[in-house]
C-alpha positions as CSV (number, residue, x, y, z in Angstrom):
1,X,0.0,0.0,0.0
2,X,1.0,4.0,-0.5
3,X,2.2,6.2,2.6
4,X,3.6,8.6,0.8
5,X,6.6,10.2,-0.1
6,X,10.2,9.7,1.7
7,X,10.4,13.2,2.4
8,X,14.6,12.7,1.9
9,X,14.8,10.4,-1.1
10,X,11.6,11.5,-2.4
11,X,11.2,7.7,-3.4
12,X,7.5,6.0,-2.5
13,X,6.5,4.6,0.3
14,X,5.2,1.1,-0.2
15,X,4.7,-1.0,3.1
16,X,2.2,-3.7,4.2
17,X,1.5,-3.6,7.9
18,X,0.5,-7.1,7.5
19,X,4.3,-8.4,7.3
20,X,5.0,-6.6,11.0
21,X,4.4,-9.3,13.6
22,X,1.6,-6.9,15.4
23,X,0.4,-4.5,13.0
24,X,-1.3,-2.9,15.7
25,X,-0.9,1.2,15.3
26,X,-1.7,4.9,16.0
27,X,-2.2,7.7,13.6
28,X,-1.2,11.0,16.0
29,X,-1.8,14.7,15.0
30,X,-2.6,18.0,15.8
31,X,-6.0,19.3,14.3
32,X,-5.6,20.2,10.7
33,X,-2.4,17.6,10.4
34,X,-4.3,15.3,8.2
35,X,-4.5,12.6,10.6
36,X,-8.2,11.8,9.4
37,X,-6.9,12.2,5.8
38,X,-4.2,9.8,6.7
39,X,-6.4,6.8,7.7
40,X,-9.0,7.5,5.3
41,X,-6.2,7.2,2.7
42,X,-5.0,3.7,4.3
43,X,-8.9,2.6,4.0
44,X,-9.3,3.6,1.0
45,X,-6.0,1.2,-0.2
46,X,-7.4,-1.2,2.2
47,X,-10.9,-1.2,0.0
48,X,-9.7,-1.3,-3.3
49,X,-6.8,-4.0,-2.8
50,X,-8.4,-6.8,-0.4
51,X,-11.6,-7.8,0.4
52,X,-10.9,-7.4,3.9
53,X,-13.4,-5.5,6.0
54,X,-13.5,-2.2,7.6
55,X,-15.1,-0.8,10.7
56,X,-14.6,2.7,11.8
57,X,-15.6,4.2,15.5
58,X,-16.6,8.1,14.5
59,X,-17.3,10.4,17.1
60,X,-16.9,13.4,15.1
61,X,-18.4,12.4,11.6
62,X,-15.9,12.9,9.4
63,X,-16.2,9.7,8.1
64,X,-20.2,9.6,6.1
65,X,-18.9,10.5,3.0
66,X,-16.3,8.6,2.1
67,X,-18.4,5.7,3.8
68,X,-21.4,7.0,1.7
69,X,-19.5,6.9,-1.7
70,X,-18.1,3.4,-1.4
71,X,-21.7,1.7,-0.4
72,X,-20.7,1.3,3.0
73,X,-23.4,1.1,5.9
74,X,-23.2,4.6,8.3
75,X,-25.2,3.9,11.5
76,X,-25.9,6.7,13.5
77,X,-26.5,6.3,17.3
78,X,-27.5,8.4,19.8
79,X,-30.2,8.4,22.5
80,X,-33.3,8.9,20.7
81,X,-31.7,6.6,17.8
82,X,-34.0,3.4,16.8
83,X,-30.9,2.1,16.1
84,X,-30.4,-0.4,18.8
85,X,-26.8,-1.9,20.0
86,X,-27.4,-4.8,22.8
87,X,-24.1,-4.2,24.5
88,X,-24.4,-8.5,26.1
89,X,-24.2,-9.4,22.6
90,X,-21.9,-12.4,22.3
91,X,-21.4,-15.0,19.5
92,X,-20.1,-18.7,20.0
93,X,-16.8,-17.7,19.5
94,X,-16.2,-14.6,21.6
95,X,-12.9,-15.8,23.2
96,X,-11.1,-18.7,22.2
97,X,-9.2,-20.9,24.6
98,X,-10.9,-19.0,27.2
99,X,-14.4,-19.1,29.0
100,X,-16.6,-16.6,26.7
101,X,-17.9,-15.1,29.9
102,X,-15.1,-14.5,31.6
103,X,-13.9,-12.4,28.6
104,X,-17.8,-10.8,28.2
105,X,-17.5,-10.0,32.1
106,X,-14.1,-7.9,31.8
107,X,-16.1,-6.3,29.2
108,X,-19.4,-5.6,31.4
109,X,-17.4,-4.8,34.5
110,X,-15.7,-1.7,32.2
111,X,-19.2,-1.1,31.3
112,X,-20.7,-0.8,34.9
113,X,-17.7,1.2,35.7
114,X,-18.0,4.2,32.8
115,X,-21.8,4.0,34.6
116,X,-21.5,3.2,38.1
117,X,-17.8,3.7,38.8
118,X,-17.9,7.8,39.7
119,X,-14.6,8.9,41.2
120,X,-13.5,6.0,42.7
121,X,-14.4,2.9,41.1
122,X,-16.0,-0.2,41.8
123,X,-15.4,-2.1,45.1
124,X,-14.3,-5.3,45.2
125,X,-17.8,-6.4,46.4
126,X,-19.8,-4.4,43.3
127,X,-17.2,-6.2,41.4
128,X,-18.0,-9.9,42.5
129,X,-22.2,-9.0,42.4
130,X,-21.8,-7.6,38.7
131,X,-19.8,-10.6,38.3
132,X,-22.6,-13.6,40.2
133,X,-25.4,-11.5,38.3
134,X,-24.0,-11.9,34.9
135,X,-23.3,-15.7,35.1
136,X,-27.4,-15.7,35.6
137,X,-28.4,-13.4,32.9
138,X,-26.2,-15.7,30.6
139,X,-27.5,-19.2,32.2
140,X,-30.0,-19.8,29.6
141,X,-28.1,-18.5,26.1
142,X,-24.9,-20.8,27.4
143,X,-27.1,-23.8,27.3
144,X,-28.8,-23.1,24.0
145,X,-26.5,-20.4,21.8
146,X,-30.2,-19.3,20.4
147,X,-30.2,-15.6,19.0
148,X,-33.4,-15.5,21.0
149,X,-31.9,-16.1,24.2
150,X,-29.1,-13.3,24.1
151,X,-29.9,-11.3,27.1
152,X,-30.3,-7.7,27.2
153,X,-29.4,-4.6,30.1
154,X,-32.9,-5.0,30.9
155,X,-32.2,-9.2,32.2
156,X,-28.9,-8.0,33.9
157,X,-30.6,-4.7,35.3
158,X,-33.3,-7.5,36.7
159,X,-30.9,-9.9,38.2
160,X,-29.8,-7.3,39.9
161,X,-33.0,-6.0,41.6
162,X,-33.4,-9.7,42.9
163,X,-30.1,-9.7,45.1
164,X,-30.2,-9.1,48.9
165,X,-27.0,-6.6,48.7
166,X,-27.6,-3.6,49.3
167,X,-25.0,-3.1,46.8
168,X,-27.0,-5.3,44.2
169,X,-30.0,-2.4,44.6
170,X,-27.3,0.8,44.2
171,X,-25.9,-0.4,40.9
172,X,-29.3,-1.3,39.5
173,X,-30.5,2.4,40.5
174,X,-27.6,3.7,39.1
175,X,-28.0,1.4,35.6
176,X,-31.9,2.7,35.9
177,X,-31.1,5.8,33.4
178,X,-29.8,3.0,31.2
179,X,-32.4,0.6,31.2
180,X,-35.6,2.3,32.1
181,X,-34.6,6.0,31.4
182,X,-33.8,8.6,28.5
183,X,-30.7,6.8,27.7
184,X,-32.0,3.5,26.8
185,X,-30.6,3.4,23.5
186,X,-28.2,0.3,25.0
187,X,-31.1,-1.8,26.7
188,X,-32.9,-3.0,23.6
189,X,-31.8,-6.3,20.9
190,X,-29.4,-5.2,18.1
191,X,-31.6,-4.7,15.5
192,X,-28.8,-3.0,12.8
193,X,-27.1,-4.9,10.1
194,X,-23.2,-4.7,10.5
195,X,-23.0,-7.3,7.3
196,X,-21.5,-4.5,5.0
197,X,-17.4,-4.9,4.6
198,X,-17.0,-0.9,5.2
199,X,-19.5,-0.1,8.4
200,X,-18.8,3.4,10.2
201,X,-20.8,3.9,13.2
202,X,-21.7,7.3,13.9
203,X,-21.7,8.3,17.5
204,X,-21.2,12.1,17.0
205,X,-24.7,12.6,18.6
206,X,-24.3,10.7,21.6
207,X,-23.2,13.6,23.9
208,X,-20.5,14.0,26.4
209,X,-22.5,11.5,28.9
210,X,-22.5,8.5,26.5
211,X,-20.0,8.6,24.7
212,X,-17.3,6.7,26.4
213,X,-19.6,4.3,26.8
214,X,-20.9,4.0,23.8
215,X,-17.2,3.5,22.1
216,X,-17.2,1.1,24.4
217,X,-19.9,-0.7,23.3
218,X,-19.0,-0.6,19.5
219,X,-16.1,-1.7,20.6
220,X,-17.5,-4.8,21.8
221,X,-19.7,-4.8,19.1
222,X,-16.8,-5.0,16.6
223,X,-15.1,-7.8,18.4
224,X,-18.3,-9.8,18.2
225,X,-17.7,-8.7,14.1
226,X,-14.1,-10.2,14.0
227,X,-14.8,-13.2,15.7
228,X,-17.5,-14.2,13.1
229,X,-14.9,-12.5,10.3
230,X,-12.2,-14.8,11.8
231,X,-14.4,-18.1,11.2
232,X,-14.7,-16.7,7.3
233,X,-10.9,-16.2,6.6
234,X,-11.8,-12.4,7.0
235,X,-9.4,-9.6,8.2
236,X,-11.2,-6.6,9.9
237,X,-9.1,-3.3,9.6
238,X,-10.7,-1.1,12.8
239,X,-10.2,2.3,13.3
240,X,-10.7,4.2,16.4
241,X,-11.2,7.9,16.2
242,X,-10.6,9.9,19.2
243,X,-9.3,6.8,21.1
244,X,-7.9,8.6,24.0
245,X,-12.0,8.7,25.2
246,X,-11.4,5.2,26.3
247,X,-8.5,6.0,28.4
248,X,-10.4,7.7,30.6
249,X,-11.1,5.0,33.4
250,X,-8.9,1.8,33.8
251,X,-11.7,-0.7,32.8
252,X,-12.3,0.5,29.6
253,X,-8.8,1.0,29.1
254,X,-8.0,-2.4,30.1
255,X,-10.7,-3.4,27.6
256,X,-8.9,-1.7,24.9
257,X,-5.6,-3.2,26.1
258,X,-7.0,-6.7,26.0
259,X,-8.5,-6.6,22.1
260,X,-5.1,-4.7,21.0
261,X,-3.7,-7.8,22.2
262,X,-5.7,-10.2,20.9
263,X,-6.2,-8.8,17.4
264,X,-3.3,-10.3,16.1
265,X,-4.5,-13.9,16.8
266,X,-7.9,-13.1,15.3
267,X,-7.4,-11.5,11.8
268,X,-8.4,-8.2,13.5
269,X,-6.1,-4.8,12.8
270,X,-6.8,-2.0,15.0
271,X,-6.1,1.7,14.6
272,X,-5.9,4.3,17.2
273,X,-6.5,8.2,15.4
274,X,-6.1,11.3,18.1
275,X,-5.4,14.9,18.3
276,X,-5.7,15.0,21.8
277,X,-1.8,13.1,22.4
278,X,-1.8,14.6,25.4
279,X,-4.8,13.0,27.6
280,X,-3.7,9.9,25.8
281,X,-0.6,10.0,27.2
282,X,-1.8,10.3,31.1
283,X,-2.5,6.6,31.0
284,X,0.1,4.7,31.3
285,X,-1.7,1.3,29.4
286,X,-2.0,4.2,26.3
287,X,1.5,4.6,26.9
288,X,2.5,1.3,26.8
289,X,0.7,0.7,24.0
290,X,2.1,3.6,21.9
291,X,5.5,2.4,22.9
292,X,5.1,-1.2,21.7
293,X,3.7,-0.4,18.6
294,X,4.8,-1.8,15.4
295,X,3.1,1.5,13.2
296,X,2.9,5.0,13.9
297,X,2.2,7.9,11.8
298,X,2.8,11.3,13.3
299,X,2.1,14.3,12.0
300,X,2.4,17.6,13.4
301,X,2.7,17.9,17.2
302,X,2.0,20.0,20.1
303,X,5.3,21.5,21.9
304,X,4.7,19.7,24.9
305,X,3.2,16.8,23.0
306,X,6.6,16.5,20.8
307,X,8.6,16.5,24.1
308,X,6.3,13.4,25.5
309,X,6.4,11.8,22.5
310,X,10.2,12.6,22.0
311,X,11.2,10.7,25.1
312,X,9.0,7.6,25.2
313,X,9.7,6.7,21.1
314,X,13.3,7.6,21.5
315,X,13.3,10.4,18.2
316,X,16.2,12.5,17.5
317,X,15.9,17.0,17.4
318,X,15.9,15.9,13.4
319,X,13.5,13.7,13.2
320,X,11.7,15.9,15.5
321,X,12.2,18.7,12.9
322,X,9.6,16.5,10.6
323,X,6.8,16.9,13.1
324,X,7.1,20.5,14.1
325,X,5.4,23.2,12.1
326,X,4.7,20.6,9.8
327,X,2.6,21.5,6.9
328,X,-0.8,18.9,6.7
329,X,0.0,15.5,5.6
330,X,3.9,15.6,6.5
331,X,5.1,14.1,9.4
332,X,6.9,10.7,10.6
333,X,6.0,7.3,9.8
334,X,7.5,4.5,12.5
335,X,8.1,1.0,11.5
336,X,8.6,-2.0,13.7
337,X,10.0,-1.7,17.4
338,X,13.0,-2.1,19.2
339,X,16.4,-2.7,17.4
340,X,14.6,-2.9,13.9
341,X,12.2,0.0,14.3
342,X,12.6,1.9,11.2
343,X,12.3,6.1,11.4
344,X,10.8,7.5,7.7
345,X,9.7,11.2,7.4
346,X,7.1,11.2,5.0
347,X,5.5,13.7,2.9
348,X,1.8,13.2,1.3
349,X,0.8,15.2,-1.6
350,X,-2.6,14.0,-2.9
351,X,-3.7,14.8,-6.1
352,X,-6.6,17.7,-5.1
353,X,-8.6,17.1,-8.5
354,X,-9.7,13.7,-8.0
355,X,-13.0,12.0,-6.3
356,X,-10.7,10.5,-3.8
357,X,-9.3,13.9,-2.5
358,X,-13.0,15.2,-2.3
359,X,-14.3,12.3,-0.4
360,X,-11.7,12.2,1.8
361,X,-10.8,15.7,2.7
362,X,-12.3,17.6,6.2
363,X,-11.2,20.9,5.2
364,X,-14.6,23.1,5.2
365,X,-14.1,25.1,2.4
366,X,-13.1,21.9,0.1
367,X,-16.2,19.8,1.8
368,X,-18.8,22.9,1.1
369,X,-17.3,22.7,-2.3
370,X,-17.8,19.0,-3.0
371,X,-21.2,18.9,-1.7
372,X,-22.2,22.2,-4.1
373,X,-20.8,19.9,-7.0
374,X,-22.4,16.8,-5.7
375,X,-26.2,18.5,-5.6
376,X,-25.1,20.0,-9.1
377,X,-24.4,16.7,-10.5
C-alpha cells in the first residue's frame, strides 16, 4: 500500500503492515495535520486491494462521505436513535481458549464502571455481584446459543434487583437511566445490520455522557464482528477515532488493552487516530501501547506533546524537525519496534482534482465545495 513520499529520497513509500508481527498502530496529529486524511487514505487502499473489511468508530463524523460513496453502511446512534446496540451481545466464539464469559464480564465490568464507577471505582464487592449476576443473565443463552436467548441490560438490570445486597439495589438504580430512562438506546436487541465490509458507526450525537460508553460498546460490538470474520478467513481493519475517550477509566482502558492484544491472533487490525496526544498519554496502558507499537504515523505535534512523545519513542531534534510546524500531511512514519524499528519522514501530496481527494478531505471550504458539486451533479 502508499504512505507517501520519503520526504529525503523523495522515493515512494510502499509497506504492508500485515508483514509486522503486530500491526497494531496509531495515527497522531494536531487538528488540521491530516490525521483523518491519513487513515482514510489507508482505508481507502485497504478497500480497493483486499476484500478485507472495515469498521470505523466516528465520534466526530468525518467519516459519512467517504463511507457513503463506497456503499458502506453509516449507523448513527444516539439516545433517541431506533438504532439499537445490545451491549451483552456475544457470539459462539467470543474468546477462544478462554471461557466466553469470563472475557464478556471484563467487558461488562468496564461497562458498569463508565456508569456506576464515579470517582473511585468499583469495590471489590460491586465487582464480585456484577460478576454472580452476569453468570445468571447468561444461564440460559450458554445452554442453547439461540439468538433469541441473548440477554439484554434490561435481564442483567433485573438480576440485579433480585439480590439481597444492598449493593446489588445501588448499581441497579444507578444502571436505571440506562435501562428504564432517556438513555435506553443500550437496553434494547441489536436490531442493525453490521454485514457490509465498510461499516462506520456514527456516535457524533451521543453527547459527552454516553460517549465513552458507547465507544465502548462498538467496541465490543466489533469484536463480536471479528470473531465471526475470523471463522470466514476475514481480516477486519478497525479504526478508532478519538481513542484517548477510552483511556479515561482503567476498565475501559483495560478493555482496549485486552483486544489490542488479541487482534493479532484473530485477523483483526486496529487503529488508534487522536489529536488530543496529550490526555492519551496520562494513562500509562496508552502509553504502553504507543511504545510497543509496530506502526505510527505522526504528524504535526504540540510542543509539549513532541517533548512526550520525543522521550518515550526515542526520536532525535531531526527527526523531530519533521513533526514540528509541519505542513498537513507531513510528518513521521515509525516501522517496527526495538532494534529494527525503522524512522521514515514522509511527505503526502494527494492529487486535489480527484474523487478520492474530495471524499476524503475535512477541510470546510473543500467539503462545502464538494457537496455544491455533488447536488449540481
Amino acid at each position: 500500500m502508499y504512505y507517501g513520499l520519503n520526504a529525503v529520497s523523495r522515493k515512494l513509500i510502499m509497506f504492508n503492515r500485515l508483514s509486522l508481527d503486530t500491526p497494531n498502530g496509531f495515527i497522531l496529529g494536531t487538528p488540521g495535520s491530516g490525521k483523518s486524511f491519513a487513515a482514510k487514505r489507508e482505508m481507502v487502499n485497504v478497500l480497493l486491494n483486499t476484500d478485507d473489511d472495515v469498521i470505523i468508530i466516528d465520534p466526530e463524523r468525518e467519516y459519512t462521505r467517504l463511507v457513503s460513496n463506497f456503499k458502506g453502511e453509516v449507523i448513527h446512534i444516539s439516545a433517541g436513535s431506533k438504532n439499537y446496540i445490545n451491549p451483552l451481545d456475544m457470539t459462539m466464539d467470543y474468546a477462544d481458549d478462554d471461557d466466553p464469559l469470563m472475557l464478556k464480564s471484563d467487558f461488562v465490568l468496564s461497562l458498569c464502571e463508565v456508569i456506576v464507577g464515579g470517582r473511585y471505582g468499583l469495590t471489590p464487592k460491586e465487582k464480585s455481584i456484577i460478576d454472580r449476576c452476569l453468570k445468571l443473565t447468561y444461564h440460559k443463552y450458554l445452554q442453547t446459543f439461540s439468538k433469541d436467548d441473548i440477554p439484554t441490560l434490561i435481564d442483567f438490570y433485573e438480576q440485579l434487583k433480585q439480590q439481597e445486597d444492598p449493593e446489588a439495589i445501588e448499581i441497579a438504580t444507578a444502571l436505571e437511566l440506562y435501562v428504564k430512562g432517556n438513555l435506553s438506546v443500550f437496553a434494547n436487541k441489536t436490531n442493525i445490520n453490521i454485514d457490509n465490509r465498510l461499516v462506520c458507526f456514527d456516535i457524533k450525537d451521543l453527547g459527552k455522557q454516553l460517549k465513552t460508553m458507547g465507544m465502548l460498546i462498538v467496541l465490543d460490538q466489533i469484536w463480536n464482528r471479528i470473531t465471526l470474520n475470523r471463522g470466514k478467513g476475514k481480516r477486519t481493519w478497525i479504526y478508532i477515532d478519538e481513542i484517548y475517550l477510552l483511556f479515561a477509566n482503567e476498565y475501559s482502558a483495560a478493555f482496549l488493552y485486552e483486544l489490542y492484544k488479541r487482534a493479532r491472533k484473530w485477523g483483526g487490525i486496529p487503529t488508534g487516530i487522536t489529536q488530543n496526544v496529550e490526555d492519551l498519554l496520562k494513562s500509562d496502558l496508552a502509553r504502553t501501547m504507543l511504545s510497543n507499537s509496530m506502526f505510527l504515523m505522526m504528524l504535526n505535534q504540540a510542543k509539549s506533546d513532541r517533548r512526550e512523545l520525543a522521550t518515550l519513542l526515542d526520536i532525535s531534534e531531526t527527526q523531530l524537525s519533521y513533526v514540528t510546524n509541519a505542513d498537513s500531511g507531513q510528518g513521521l512514519m515509525f516501522i517496527g519496534n526495538g532494534e529494527g524499528k525503522g524512522i521514515v519522514p514522509f511527505h503526502d501530496e494527494f492529487p486535489r482534482d480527484t474523487k478520492l481527494y474530495k471524499m476524503m478531505t475535512t477541510k470546510v471550504d473543500e467539503v462545502r465545495e464538494a457537496n455544491l458539486e455533488s447536488n449540481t451533479a
